[in-house]
N, CA, C and O atoms as a CHARMM CRD file, in Angstrom:
* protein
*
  328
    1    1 UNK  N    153.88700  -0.40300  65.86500 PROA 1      0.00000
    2    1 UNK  CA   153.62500   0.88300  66.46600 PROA 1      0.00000
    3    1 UNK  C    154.28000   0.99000  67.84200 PROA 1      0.00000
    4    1 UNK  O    154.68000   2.02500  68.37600 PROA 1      0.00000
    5    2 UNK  N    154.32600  -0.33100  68.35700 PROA 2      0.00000
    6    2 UNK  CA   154.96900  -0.24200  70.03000 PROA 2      0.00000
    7    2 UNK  C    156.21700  -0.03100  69.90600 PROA 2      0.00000
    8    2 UNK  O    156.76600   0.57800  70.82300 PROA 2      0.00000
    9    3 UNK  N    156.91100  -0.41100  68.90100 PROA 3      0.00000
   10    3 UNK  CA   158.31000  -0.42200  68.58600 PROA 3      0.00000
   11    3 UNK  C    159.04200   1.23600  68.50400 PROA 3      0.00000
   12    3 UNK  O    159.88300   1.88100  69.13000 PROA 3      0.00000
   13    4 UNK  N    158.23900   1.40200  67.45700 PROA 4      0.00000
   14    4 UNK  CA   158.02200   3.00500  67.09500 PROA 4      0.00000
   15    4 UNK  C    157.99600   3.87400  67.72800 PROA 4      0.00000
   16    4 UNK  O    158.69800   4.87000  67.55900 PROA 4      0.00000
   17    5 UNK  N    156.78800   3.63800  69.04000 PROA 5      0.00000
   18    5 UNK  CA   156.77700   5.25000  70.40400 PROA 5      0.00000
   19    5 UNK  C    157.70600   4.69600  71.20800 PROA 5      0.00000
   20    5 UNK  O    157.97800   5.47800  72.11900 PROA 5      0.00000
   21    6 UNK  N    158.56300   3.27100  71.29200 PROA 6      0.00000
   22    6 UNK  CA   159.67600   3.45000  72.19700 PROA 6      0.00000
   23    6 UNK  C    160.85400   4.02100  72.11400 PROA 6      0.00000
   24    6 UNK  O    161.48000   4.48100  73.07000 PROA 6      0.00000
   25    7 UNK  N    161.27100   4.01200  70.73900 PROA 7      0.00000
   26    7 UNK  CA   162.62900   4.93900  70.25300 PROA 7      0.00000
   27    7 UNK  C    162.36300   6.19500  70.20800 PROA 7      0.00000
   28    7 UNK  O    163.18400   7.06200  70.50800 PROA 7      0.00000
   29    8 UNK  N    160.68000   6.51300  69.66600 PROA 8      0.00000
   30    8 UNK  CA   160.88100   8.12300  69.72300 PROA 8      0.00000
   31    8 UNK  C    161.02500   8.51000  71.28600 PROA 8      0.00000
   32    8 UNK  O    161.66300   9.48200  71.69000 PROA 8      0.00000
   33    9 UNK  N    160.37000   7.64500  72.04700 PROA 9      0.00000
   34    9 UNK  CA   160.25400   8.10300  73.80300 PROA 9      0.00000
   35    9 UNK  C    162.09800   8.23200  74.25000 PROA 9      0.00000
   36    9 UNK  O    162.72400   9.14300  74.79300 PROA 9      0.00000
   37   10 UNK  N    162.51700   6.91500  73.74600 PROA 10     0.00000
   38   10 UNK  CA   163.96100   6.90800  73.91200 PROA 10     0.00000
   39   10 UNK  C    164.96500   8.42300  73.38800 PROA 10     0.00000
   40   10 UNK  O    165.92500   9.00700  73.89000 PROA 10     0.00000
   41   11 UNK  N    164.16600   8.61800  72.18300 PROA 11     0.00000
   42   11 UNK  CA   165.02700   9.96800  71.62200 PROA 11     0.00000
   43   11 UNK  C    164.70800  11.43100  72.49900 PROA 11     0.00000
   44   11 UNK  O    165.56500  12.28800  72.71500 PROA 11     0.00000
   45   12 UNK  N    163.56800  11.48700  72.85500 PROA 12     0.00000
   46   12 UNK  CA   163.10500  12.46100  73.37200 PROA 12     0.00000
   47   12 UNK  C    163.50000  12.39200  74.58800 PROA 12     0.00000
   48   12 UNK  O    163.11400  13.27500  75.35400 PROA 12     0.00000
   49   13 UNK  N    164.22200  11.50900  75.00100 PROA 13     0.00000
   50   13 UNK  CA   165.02500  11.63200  76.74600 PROA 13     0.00000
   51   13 UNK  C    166.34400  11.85500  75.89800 PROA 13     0.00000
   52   13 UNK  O    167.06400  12.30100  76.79000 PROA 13     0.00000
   53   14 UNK  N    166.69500  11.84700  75.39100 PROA 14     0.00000
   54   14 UNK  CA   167.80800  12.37500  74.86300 PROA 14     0.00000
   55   14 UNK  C    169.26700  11.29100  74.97400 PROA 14     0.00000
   56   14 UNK  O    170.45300  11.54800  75.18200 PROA 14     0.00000
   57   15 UNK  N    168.53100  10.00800  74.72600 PROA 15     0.00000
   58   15 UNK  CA   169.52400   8.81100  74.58200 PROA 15     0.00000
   59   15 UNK  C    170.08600   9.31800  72.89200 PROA 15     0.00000
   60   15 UNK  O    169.38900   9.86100  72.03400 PROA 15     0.00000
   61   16 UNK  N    171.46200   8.95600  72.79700 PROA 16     0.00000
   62   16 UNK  CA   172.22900   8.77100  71.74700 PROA 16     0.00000
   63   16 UNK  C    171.73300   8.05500  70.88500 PROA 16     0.00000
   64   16 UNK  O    171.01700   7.13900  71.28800 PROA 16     0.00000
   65   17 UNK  N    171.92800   8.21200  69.46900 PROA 17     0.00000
   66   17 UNK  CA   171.50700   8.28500  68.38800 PROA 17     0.00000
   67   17 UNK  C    171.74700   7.04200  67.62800 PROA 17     0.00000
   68   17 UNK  O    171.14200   6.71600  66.60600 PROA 17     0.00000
   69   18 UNK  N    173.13300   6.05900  68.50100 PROA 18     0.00000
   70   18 UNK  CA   173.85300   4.88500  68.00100 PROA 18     0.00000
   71   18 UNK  C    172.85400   3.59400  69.07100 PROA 18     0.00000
   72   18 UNK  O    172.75500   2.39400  68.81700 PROA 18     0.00000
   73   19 UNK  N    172.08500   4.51500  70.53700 PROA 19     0.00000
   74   19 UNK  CA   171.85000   4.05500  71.28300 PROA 19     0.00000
   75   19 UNK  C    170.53800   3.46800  71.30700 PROA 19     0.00000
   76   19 UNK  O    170.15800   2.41700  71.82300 PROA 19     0.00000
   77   20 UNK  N    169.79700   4.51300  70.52700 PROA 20     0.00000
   78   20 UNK  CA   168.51400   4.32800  69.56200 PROA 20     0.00000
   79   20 UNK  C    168.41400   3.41000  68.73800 PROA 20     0.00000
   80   20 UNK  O    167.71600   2.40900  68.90300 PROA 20     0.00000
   81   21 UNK  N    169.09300   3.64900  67.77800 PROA 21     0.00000
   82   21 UNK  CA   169.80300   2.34200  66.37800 PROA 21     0.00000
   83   21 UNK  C    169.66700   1.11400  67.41300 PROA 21     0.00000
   84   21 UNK  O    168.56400   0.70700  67.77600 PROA 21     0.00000
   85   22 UNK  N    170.72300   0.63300  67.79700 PROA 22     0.00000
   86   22 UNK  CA   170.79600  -0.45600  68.67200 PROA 22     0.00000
   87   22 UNK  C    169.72300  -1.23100  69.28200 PROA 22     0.00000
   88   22 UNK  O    169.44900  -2.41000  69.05900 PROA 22     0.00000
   89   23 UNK  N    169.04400  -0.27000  70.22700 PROA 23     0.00000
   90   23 UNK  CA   167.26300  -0.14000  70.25800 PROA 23     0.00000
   91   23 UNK  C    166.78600  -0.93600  69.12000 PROA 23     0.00000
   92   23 UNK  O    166.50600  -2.13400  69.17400 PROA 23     0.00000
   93   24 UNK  N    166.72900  -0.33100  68.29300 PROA 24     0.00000
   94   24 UNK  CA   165.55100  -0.89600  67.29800 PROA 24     0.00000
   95   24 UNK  C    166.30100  -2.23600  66.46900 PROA 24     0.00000
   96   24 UNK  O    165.53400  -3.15500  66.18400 PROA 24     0.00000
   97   25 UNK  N    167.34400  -2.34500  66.18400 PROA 25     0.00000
   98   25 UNK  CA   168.08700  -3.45800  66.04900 PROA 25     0.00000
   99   25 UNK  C    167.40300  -4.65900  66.90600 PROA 25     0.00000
  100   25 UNK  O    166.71200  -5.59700  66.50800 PROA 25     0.00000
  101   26 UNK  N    167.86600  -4.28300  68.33700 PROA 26     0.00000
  102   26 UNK  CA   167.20500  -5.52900  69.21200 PROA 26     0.00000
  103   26 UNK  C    165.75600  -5.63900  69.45200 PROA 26     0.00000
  104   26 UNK  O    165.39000  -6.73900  69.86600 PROA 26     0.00000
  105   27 UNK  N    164.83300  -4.72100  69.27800 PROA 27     0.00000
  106   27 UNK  CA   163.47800  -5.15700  68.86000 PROA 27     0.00000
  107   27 UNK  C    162.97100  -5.78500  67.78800 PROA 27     0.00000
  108   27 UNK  O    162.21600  -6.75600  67.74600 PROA 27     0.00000
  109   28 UNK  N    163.59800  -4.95200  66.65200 PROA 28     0.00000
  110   28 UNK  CA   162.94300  -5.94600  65.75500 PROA 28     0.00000
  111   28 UNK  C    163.51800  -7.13300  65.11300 PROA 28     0.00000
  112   28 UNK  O    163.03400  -7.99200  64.37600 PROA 28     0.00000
  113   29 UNK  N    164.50800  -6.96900  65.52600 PROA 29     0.00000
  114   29 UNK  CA   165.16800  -8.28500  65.15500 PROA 29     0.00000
  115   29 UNK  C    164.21900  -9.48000  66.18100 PROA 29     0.00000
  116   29 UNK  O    163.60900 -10.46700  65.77100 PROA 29     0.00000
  117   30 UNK  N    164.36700  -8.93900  67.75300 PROA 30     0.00000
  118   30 UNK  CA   163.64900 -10.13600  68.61300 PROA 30     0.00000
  119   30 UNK  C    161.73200 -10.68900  67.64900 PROA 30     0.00000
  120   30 UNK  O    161.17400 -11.78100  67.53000 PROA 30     0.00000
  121   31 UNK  N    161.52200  -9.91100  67.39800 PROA 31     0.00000
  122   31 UNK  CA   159.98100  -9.45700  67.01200 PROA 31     0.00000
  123   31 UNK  C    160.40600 -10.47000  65.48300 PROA 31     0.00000
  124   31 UNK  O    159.72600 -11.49100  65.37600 PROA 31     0.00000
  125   32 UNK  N    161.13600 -10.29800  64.70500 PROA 32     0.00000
  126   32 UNK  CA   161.03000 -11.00500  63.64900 PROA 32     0.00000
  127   32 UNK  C    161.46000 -12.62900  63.99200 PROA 32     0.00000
  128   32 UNK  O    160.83800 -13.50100  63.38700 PROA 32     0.00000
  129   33 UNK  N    162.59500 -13.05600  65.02800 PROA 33     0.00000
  130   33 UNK  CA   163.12600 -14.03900  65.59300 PROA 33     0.00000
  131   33 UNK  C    161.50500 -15.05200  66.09300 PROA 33     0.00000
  132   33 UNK  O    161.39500 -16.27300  65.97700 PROA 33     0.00000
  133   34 UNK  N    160.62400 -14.26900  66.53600 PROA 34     0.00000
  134   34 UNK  CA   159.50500 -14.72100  66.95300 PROA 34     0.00000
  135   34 UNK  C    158.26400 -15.07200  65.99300 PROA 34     0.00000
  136   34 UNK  O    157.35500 -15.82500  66.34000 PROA 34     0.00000
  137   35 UNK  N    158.33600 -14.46000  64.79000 PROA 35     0.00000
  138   35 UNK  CA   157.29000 -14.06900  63.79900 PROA 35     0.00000
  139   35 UNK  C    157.55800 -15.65400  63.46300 PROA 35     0.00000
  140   35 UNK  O    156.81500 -16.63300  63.40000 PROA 35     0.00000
  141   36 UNK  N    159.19100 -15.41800  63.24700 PROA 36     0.00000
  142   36 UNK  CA   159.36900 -17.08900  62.07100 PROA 36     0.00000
  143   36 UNK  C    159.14100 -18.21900  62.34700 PROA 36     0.00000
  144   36 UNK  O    159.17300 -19.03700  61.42700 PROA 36     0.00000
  145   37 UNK  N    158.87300 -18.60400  63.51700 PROA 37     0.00000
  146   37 UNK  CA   158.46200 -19.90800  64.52100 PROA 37     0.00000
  147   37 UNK  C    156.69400 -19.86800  63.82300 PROA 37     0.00000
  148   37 UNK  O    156.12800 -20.93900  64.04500 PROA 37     0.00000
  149   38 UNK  N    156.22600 -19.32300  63.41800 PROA 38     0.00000
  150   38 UNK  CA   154.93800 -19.07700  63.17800 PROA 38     0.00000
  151   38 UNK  C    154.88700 -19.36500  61.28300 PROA 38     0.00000
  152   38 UNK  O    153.88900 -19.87600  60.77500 PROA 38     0.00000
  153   39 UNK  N    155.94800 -19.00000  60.54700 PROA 39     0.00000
  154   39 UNK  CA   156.41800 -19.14800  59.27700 PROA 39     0.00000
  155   39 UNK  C    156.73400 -20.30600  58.90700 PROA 39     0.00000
  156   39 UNK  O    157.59200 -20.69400  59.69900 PROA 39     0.00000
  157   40 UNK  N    156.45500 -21.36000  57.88100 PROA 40     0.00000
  158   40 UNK  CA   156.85200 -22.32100  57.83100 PROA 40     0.00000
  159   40 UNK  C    157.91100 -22.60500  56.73700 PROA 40     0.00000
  160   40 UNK  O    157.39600 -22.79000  55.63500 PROA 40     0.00000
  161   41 UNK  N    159.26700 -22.68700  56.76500 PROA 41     0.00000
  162   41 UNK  CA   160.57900 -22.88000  56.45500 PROA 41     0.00000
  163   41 UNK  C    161.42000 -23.54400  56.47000 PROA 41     0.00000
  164   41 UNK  O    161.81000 -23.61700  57.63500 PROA 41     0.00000
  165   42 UNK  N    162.19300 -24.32800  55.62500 PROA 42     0.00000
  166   42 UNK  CA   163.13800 -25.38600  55.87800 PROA 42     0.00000
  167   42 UNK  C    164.23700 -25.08500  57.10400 PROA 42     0.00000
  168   42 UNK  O    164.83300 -24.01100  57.01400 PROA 42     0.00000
  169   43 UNK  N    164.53500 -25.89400  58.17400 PROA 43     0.00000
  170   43 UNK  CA   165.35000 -26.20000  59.32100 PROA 43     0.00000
  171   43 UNK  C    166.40100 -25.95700  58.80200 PROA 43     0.00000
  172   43 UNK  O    166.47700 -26.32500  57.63000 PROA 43     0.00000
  173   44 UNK  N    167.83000 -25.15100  59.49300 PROA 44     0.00000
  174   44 UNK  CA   168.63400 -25.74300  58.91100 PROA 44     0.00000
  175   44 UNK  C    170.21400 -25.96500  59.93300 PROA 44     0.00000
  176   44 UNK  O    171.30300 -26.42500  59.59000 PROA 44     0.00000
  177   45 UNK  N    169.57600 -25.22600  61.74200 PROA 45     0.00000
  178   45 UNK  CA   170.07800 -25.87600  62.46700 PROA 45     0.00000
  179   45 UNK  C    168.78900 -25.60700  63.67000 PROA 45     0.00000
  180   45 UNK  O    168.24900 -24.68000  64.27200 PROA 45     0.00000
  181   46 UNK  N    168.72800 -27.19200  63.53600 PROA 46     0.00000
  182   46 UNK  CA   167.43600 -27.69700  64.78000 PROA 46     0.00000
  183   46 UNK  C    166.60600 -27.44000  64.26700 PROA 46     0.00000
  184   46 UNK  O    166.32300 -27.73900  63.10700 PROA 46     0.00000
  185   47 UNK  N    165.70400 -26.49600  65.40600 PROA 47     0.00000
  186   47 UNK  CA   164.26100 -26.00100  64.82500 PROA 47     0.00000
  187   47 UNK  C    164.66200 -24.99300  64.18000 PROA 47     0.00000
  188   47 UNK  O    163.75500 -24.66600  63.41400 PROA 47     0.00000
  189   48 UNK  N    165.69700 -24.20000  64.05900 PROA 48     0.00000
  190   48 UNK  CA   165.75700 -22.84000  63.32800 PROA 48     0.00000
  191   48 UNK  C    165.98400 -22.67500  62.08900 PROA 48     0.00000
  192   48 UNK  O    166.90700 -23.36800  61.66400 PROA 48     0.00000
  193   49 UNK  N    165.35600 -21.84500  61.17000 PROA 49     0.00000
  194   49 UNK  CA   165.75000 -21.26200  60.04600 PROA 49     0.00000
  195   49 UNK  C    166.82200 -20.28800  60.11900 PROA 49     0.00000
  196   49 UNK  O    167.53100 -19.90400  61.04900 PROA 49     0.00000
  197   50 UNK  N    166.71100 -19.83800  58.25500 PROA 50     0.00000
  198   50 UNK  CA   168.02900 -19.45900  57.94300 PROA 50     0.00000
  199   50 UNK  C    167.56800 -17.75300  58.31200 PROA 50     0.00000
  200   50 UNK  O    168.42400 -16.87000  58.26700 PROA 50     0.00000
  201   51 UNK  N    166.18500 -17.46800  58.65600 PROA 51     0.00000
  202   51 UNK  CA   165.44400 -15.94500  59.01400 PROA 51     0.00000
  203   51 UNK  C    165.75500 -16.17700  60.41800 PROA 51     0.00000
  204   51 UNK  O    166.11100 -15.04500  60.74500 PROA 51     0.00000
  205   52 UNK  N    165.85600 -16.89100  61.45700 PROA 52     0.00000
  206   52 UNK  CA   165.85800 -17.37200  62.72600 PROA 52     0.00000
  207   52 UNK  C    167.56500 -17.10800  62.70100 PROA 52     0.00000
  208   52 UNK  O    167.72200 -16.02500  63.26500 PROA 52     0.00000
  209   53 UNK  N    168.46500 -17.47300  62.41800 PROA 53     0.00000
  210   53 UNK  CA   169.80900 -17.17500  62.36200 PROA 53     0.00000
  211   53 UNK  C    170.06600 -15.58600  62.14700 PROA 53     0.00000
  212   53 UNK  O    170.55600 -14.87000  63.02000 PROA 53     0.00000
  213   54 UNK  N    169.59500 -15.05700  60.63500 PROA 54     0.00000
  214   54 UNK  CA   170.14300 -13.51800  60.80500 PROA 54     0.00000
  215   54 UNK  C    169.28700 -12.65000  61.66900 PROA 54     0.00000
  216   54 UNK  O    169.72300 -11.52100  61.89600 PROA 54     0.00000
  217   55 UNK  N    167.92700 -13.05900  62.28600 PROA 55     0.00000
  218   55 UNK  CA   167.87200 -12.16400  63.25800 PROA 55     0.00000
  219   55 UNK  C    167.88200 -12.05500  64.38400 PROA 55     0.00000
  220   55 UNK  O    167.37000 -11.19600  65.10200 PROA 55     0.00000
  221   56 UNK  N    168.84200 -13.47400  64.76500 PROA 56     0.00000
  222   56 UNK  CA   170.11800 -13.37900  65.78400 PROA 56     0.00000
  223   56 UNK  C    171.05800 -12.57000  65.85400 PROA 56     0.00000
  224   56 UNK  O    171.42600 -11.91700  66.83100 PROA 56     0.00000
  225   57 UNK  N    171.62400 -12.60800  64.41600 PROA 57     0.00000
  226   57 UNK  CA   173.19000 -12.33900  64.30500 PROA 57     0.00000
  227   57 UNK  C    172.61600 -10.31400  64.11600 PROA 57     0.00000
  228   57 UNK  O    173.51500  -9.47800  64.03200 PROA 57     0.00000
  229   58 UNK  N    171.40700  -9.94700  64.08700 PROA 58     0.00000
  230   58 UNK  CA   170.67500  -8.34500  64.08600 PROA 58     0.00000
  231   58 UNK  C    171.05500  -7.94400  65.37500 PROA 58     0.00000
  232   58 UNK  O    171.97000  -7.14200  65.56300 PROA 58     0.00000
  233   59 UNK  N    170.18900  -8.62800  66.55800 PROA 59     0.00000
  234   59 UNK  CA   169.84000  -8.35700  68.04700 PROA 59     0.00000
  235   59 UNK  C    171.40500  -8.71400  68.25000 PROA 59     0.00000
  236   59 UNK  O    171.88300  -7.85000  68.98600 PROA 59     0.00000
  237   60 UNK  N    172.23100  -9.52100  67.93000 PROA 60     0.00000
  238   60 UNK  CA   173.92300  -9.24400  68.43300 PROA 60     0.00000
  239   60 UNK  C    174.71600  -8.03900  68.51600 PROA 60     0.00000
  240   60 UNK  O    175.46000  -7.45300  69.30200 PROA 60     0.00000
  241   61 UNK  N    174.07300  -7.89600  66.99000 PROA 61     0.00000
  242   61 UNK  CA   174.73900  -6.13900  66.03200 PROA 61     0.00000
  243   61 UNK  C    174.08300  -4.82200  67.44200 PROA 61     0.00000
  244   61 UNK  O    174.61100  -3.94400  68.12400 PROA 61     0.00000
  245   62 UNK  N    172.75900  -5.36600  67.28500 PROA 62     0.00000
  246   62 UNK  CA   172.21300  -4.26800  68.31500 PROA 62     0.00000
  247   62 UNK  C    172.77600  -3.88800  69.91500 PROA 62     0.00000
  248   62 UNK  O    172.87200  -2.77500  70.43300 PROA 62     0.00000
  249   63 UNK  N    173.04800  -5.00100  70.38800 PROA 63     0.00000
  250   63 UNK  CA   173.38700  -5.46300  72.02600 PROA 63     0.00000
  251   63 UNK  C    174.64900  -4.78100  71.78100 PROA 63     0.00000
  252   63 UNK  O    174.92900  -3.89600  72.59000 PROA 63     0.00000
  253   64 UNK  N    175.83200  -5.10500  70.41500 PROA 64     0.00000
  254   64 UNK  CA   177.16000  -4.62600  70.89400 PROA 64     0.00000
  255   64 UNK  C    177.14000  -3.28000  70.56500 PROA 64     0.00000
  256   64 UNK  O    177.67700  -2.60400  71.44300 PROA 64     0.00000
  257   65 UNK  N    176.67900  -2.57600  69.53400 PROA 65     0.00000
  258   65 UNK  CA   176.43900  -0.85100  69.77900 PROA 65     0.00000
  259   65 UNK  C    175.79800   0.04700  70.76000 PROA 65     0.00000
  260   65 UNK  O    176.02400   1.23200  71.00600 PROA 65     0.00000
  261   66 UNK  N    174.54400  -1.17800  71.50400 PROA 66     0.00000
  262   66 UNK  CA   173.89200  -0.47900  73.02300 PROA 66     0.00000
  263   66 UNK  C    175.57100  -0.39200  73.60600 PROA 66     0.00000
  264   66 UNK  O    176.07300   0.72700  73.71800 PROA 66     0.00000
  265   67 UNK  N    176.36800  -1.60600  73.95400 PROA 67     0.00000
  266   67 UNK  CA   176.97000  -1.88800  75.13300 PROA 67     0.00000
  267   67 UNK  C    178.42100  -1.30000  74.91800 PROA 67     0.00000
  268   67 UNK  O    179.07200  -0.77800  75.82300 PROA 67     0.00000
  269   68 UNK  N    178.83700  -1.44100  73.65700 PROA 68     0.00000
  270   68 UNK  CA   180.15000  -0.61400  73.73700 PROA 68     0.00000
  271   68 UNK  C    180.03100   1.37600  73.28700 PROA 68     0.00000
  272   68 UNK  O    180.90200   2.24700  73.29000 PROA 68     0.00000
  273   69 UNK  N    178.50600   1.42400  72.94500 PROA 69     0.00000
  274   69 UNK  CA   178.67000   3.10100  73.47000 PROA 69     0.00000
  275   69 UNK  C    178.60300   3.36000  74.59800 PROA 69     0.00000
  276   69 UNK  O    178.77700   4.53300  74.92700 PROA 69     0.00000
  277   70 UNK  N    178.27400   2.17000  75.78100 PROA 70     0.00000
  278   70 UNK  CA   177.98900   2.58800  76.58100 PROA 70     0.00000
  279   70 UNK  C    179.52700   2.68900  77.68200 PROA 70     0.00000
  280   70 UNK  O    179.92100   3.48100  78.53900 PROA 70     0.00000
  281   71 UNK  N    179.91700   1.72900  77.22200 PROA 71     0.00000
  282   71 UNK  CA   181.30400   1.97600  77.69300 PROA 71     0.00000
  283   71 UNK  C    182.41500   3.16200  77.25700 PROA 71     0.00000
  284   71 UNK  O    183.24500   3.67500  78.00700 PROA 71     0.00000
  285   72 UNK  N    182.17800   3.47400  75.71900 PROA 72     0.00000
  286   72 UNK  CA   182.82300   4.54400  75.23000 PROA 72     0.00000
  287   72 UNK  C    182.27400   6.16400  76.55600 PROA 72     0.00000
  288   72 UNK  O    182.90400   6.96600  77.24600 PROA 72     0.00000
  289   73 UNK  N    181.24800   5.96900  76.35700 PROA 73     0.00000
  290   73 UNK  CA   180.45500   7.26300  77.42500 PROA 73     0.00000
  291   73 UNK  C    180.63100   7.35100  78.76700 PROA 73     0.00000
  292   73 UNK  O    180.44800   8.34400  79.47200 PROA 73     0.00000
  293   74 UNK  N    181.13800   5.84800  79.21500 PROA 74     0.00000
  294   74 UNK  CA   181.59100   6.20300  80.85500 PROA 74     0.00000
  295   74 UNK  C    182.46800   6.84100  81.41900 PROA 74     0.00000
  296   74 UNK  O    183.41800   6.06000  81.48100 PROA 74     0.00000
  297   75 UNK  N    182.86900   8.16700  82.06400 PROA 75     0.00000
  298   75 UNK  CA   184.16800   8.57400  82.03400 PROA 75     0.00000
  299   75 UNK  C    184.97900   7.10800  82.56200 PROA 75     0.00000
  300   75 UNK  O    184.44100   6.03700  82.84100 PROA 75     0.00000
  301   76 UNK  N    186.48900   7.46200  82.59500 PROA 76     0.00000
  302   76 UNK  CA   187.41600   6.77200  83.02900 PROA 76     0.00000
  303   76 UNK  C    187.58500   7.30700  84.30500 PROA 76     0.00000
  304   76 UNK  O    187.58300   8.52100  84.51300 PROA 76     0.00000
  305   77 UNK  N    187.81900   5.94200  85.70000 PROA 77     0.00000
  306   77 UNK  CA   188.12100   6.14600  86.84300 PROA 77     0.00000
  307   77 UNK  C    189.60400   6.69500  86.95500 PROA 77     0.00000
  308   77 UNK  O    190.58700   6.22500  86.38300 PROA 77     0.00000
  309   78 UNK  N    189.56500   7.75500  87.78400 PROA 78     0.00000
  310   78 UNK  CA   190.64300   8.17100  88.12100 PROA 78     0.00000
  311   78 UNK  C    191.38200   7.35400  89.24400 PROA 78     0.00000
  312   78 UNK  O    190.92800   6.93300  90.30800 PROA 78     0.00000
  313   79 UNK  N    193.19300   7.20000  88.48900 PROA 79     0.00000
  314   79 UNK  CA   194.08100   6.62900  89.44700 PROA 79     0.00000
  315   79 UNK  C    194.26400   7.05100  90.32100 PROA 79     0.00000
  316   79 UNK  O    194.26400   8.28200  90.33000 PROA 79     0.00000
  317   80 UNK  N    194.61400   6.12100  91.97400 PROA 80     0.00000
  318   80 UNK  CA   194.66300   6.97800  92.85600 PROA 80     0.00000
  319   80 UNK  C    196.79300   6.82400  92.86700 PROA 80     0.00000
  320   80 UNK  O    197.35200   5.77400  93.18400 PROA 80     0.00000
  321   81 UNK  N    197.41200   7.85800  92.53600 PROA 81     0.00000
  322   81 UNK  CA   198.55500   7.92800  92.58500 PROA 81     0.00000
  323   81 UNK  C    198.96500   8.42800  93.93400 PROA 81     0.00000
  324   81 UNK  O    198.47000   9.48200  94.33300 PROA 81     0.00000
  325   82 UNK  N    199.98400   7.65100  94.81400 PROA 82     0.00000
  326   82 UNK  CA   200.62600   8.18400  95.69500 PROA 82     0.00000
  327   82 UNK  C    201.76600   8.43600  95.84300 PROA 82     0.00000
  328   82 UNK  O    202.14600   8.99900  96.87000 PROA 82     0.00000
């Protein structure tokens, strides 16, 4: 449910829609990353499982659609030509 009123709060300020996605990518991916330490599952690097790996490789997916819309959205600095 906490997950839930933060994207709608996020949408209703009128964050982007890829920016949202991303959002919830890196929550629940972190939120499931945490669940599985609690799950008991064969290792298969260190302490981590093979659920511990893809919802790494989720919260990655999420971080690079927060961070490169966010760069797509910055204008470009203007050259100073003399």
């Amino acid at each position: 449910m906490l997950i839930a009123w933060a994207l709608i709060q996020m949408r209703r300020l009128g964050r982007p829609d890829v920016f949202v996605f991303g959002s919830y990518l890196v929550l629940a991916g972190t939120l499931r990353f945490l669940i599985e330490f609690i799950r008991v599952n064969a290792h298969v690097a260190g302490p981590f499982t093979v659920a511990h790996l893809f919802s790494a490789a989720i919260v990655s997916v999420g971080l690079s659609l927060i961070f490169v819309k966010r760069e797509e959205s910055q204008p470009n600095k203007p050259s100073i030509s003399v």
